[in-house]
N, C-alpha and C positions, 0 to 999 in steps of 0.2 A: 198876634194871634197864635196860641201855642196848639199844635195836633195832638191830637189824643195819638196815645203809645197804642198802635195794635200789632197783631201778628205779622204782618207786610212791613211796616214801618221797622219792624225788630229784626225780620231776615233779612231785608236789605241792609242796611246798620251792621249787623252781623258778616255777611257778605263782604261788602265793603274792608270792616275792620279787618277782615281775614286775608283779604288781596293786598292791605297796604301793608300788615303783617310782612309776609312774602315779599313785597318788595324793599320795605327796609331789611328784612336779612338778605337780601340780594346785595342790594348796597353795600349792606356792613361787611360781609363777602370780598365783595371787588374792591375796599377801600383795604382792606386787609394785605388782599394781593396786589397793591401799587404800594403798601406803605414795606412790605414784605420784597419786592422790588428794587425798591431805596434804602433798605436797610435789612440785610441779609438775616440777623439773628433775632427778629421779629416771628414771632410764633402766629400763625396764621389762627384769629380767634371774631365769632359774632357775635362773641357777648360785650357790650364796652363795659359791666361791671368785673367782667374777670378779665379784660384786658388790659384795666388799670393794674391791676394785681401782677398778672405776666408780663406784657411788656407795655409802658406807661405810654411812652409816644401814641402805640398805636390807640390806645384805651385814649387820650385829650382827644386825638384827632378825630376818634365814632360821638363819643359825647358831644363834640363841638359840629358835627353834621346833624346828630342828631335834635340836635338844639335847633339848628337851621332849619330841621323838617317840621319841627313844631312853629316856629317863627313865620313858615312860609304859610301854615293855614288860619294863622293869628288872624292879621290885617283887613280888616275887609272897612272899604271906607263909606258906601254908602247905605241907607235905610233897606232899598232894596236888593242889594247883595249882600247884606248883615243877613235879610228874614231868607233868602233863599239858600244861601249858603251855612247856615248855625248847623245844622248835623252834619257837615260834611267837617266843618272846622271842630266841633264836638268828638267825631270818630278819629279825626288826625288827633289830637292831643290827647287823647286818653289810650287808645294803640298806643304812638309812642312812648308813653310814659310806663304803660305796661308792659312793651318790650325791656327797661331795663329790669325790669322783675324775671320777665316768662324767660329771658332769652337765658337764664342762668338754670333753667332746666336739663342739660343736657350733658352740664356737671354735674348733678346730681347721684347718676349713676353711669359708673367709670367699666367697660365694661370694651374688648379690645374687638370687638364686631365693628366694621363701621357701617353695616343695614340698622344697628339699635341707634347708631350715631344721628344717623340720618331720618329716623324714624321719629328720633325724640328732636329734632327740629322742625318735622313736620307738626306734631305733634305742639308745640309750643307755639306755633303759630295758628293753629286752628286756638287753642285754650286764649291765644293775647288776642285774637280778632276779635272772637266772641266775648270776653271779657269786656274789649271796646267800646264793641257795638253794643250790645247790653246796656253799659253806662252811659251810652249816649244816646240811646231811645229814655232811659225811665230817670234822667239827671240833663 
């Protein structure tokens, strides 16, 4: 039985996408500074499409997590944790898949502030929540 998409159903959705947002670039963040750790000339970065660019280890190592975080909302094995769980596994995989788009915002514009730095990561994670959640209320 599918729910009709209304405004509740689309800010939580939203919400949601915008929190896991936030915590994949947390992750991608701290996977940065353990791989930056173990290998000194590793440029500290949370995008994994520009980290394959800059330095590649660390760029296989975020793809291959982030693979995992889509992997881990995949699975659901029964009828009723399929129908209760589809927009939560809905907003995980399309977040993710949006971060490797949105997180490359922040190259965009090179600018030596680091409040614009920080601003345009916030910023990209409100735009990949919402992007999300959106597609996973009306898709």
């Amino acid at each position: 039985m599918e729910e009709k998409a209304t405004s509740r159903i689309l800010g939580w959705n939203v919400l949601t996408g915008i929190g896991y947002s936030f915590i994949l670039t947390i992750i991608m963040g701290v996977l940065a500074l353990i791989v930056k750790a173990f290998y000194p000339p590793t440029v500290i970065q949370i995008s994994p499409i520009a980290s394959l660019i800059i330095s590649p280890a660390l760029g296989i190592i975020q793809l291959i997590v982030l693979a995992l975080f889509i992997a881990f909302v995949s699975p659901l094995r029964s009828k009723v944790a399929e129908s209760n769980l589809r927009q939560v596994r809905k907003i995980g995989i399309y977040t993710s898949l949006g971060y490797l788009a949105f997180s490359l915002l922040p190259f965009a514009f090179v600018v030596p502030y680091i409040q614009t730095y920080i601003g345009l990561i916030i910023t990209f994670n409100v735009l990949n929540g919402s992007f999300g959640g959106a597609l996973a209320t009306f898709f």
